[in-house]
N, CA, C and O atoms as a GROMACS GRO file, in nm:
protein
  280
    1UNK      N    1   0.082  -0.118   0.000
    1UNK     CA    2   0.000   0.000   0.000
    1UNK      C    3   0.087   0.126   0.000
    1UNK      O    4   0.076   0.232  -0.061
    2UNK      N    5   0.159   0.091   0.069
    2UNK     CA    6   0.283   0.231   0.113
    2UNK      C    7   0.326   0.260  -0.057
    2UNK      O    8   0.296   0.358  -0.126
    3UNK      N    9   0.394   0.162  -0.088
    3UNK     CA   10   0.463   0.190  -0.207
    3UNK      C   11   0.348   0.241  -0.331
    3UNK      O   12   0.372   0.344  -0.394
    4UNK      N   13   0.244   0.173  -0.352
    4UNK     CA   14   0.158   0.251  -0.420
    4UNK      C   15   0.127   0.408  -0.383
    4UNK      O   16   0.147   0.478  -0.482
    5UNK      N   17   0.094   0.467  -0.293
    5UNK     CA   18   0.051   0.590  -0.239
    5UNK      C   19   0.179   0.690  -0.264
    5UNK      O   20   0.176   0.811  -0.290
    6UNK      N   21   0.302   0.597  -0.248
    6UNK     CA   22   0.381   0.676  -0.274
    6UNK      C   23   0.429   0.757  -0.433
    6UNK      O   24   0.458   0.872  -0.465
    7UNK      N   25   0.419   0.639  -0.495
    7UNK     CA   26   0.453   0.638  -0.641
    7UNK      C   27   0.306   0.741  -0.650
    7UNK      O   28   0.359   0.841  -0.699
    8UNK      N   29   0.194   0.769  -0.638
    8UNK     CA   30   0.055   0.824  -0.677
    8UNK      C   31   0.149   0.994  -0.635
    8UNK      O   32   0.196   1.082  -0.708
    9UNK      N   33   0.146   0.983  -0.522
    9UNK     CA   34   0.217   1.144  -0.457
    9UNK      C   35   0.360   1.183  -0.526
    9UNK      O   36   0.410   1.295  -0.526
   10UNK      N   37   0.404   1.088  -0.574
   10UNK     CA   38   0.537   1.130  -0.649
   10UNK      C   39   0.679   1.125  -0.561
   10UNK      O   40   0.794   1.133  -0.604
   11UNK      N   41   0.642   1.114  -0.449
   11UNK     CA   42   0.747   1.083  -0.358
   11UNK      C   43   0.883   1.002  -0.381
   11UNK      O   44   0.872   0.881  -0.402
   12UNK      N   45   0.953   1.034  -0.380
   12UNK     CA   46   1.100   0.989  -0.396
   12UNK      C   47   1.101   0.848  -0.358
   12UNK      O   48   1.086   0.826  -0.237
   13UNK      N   49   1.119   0.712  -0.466
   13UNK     CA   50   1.096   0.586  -0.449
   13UNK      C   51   1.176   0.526  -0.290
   13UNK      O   52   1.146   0.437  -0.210
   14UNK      N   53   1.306   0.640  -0.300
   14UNK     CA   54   1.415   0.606  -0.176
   14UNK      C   55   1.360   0.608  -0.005
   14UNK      O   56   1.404   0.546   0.091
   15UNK      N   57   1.244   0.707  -0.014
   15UNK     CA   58   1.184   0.727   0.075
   15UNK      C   59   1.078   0.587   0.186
   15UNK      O   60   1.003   0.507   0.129
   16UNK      N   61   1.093   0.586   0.311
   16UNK     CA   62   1.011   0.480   0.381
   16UNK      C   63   0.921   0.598   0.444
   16UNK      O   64   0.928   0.720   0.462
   17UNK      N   65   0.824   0.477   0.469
   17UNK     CA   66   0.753   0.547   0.557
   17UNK      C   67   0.761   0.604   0.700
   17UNK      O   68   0.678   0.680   0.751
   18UNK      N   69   0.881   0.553   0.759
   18UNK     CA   70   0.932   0.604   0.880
   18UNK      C   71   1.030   0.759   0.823
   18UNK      O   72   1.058   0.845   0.906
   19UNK      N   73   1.061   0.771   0.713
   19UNK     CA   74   1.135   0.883   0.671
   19UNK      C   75   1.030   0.997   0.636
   19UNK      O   76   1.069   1.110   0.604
   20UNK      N   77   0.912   0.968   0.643
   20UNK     CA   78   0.759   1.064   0.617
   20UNK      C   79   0.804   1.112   0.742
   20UNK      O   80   0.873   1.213   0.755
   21UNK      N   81   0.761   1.030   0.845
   21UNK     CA   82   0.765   1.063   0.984
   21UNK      C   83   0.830   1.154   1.062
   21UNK      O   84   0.790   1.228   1.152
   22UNK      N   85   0.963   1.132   1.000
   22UNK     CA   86   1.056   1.234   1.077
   22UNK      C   87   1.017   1.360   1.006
   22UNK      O   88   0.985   1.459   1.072
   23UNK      N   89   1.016   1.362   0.840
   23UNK     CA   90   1.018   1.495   0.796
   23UNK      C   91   0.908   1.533   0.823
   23UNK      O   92   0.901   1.656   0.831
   24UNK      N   93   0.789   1.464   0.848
   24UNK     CA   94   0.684   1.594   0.910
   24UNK      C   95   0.700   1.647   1.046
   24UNK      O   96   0.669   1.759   1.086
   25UNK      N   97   0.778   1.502   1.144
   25UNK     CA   98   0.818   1.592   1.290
   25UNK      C   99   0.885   1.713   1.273
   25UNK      O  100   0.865   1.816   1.338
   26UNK      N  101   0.951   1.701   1.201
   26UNK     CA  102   1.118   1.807   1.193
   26UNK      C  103   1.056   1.941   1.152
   26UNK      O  104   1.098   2.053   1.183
   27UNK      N  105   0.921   1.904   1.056
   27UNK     CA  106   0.874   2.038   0.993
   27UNK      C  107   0.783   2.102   1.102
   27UNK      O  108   0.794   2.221   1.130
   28UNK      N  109   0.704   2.030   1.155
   28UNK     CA  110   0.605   2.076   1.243
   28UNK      C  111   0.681   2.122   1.352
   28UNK      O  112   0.628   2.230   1.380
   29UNK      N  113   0.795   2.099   1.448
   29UNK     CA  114   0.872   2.218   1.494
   29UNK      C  115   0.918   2.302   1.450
   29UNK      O  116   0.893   2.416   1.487
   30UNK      N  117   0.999   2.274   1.357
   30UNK     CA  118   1.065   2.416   1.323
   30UNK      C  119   0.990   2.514   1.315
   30UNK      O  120   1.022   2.627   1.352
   31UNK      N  121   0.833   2.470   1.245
   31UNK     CA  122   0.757   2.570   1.184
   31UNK      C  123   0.701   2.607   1.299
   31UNK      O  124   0.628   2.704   1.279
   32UNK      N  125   0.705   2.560   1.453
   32UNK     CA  126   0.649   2.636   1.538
   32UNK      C  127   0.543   2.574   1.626
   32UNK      O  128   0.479   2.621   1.720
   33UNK      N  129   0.543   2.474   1.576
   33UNK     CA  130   0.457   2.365   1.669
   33UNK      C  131   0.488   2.308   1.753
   33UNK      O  132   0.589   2.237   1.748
   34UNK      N  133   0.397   2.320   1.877
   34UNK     CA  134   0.418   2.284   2.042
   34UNK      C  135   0.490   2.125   2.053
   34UNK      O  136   0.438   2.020   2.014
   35UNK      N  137   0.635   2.143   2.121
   35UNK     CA  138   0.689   1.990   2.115
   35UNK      C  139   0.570   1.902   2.219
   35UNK      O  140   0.590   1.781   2.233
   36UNK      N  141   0.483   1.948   2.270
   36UNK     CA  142   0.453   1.812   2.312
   36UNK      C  143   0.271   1.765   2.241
   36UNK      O  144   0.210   1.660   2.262
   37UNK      N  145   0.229   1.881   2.160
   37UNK     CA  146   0.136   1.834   2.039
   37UNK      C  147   0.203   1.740   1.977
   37UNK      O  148   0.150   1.629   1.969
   38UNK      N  149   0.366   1.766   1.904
   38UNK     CA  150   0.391   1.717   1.805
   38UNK      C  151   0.403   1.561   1.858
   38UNK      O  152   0.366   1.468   1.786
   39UNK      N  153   0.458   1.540   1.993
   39UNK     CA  154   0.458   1.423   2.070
   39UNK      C  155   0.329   1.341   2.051
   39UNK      O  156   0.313   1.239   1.984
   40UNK      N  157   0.261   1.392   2.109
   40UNK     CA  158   0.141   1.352   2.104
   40UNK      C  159   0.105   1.250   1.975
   40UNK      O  160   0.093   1.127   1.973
   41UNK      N  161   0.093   1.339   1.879
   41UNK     CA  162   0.106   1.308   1.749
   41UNK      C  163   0.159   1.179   1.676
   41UNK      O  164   0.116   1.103   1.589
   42UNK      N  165   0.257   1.187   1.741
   42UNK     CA  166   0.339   1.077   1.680
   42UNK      C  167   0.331   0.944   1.751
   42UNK      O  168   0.407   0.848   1.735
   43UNK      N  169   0.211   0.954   1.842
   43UNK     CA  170   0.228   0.812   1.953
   43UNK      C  171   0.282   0.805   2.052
   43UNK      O  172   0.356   0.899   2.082
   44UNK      N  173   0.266   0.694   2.141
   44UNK     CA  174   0.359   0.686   2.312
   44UNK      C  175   0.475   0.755   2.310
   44UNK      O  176   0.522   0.720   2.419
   45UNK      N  177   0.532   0.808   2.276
   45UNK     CA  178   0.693   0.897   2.328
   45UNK      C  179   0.663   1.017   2.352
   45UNK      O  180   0.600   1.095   2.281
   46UNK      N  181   0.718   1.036   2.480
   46UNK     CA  182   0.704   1.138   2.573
   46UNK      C  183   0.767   1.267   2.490
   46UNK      O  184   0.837   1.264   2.389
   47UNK      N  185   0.727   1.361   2.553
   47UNK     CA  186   0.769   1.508   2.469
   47UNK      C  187   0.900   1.473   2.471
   47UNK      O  188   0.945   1.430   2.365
   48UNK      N  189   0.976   1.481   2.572
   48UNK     CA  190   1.078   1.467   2.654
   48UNK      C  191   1.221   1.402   2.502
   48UNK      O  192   1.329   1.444   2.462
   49UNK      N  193   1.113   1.261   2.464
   49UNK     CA  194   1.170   1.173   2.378
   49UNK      C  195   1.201   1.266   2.270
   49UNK      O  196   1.306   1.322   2.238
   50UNK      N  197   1.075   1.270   2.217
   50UNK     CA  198   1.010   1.398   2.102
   50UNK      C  199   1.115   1.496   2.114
   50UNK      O  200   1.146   1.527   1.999
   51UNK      N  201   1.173   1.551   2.183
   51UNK     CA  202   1.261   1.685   2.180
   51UNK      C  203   1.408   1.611   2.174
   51UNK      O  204   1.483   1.645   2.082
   52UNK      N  205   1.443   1.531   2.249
   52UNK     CA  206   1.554   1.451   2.203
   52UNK      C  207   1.619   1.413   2.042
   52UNK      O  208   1.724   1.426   1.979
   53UNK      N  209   1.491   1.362   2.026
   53UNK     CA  210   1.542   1.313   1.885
   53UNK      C  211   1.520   1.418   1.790
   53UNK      O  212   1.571   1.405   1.679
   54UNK      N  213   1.453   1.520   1.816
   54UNK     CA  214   1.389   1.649   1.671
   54UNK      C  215   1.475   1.764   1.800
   54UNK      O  216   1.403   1.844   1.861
   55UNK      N  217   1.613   1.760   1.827
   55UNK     CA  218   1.657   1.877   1.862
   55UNK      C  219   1.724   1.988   1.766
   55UNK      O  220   1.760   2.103   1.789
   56UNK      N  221   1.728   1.897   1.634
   56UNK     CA  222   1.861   1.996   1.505
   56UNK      C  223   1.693   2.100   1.474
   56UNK      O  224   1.712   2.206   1.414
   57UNK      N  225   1.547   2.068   1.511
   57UNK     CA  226   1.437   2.131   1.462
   57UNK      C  227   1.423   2.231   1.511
   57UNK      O  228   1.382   2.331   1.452
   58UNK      N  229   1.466   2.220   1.673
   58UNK     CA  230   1.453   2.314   1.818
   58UNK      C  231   1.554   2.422   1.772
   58UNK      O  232   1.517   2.538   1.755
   59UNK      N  233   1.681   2.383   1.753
   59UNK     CA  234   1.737   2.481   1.723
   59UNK      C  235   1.762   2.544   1.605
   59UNK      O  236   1.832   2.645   1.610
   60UNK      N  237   1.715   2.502   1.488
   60UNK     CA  238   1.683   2.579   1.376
   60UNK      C  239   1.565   2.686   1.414
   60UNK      O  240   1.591   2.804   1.394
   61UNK      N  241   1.447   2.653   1.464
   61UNK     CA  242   1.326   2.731   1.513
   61UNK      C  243   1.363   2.851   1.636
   61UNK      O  244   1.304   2.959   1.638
   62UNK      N  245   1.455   2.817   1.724
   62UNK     CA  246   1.493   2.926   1.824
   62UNK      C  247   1.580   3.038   1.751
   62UNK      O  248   1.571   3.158   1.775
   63UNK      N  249   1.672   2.974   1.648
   63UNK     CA  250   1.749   3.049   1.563
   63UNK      C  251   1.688   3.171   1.539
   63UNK      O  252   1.723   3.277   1.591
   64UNK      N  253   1.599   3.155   1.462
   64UNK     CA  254   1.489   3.244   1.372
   64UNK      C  255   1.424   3.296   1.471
   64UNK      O  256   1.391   3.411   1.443
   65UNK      N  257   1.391   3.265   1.570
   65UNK     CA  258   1.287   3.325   1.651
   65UNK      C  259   1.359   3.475   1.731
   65UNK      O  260   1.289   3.560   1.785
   66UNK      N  261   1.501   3.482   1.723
   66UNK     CA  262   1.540   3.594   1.797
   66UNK      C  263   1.603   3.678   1.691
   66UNK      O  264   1.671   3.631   1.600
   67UNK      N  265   1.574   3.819   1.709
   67UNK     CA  266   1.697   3.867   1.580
   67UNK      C  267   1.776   3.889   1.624
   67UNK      O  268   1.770   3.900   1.746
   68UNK      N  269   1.906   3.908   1.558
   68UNK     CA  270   2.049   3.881   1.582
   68UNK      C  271   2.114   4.004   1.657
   68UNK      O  272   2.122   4.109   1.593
   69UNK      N  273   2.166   4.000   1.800
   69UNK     CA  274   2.215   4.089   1.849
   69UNK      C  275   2.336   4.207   1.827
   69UNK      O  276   2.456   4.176   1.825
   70UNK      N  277   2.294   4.323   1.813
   70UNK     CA  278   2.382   4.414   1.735
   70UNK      C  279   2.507   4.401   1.780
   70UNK      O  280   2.598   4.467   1.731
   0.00000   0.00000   0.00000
């Protein structure tokens, strides 16, 4: 099923479905979404987990969030 849906969306054949996963975690922080919605989201792992593993997201998103001190 995976591989059909994928080939339909055009998705890069190289791609799994656990590699969906991360890139929508990774996007939905950076872009500003609450780490423990995104937790939520993704099933039993604690925010805690959730921020562990999507930290390169945390700090791309804090980056941007401050402007750069004169």
């Amino acid at each position: 099923m995976w591989k059909r849906t994928r080939k339909l969306a055009g998705i890069d054949p190289r791609w799994r479905l656990h590699d969906l996963r991360h890139w929508s975690a990774t996007h939905a922080i950076a872009g500003g979404h609450n780490v423990r919605s995104v937790a939520a989201r993704l099933g039993p792992a604690d925010p805690t987990t959730t921020m562990r593993t999507y930290t390169h997201a945390l700090e791309a998103f804090s980056s941007r969030s401050w402007p750069p001190v004169p």
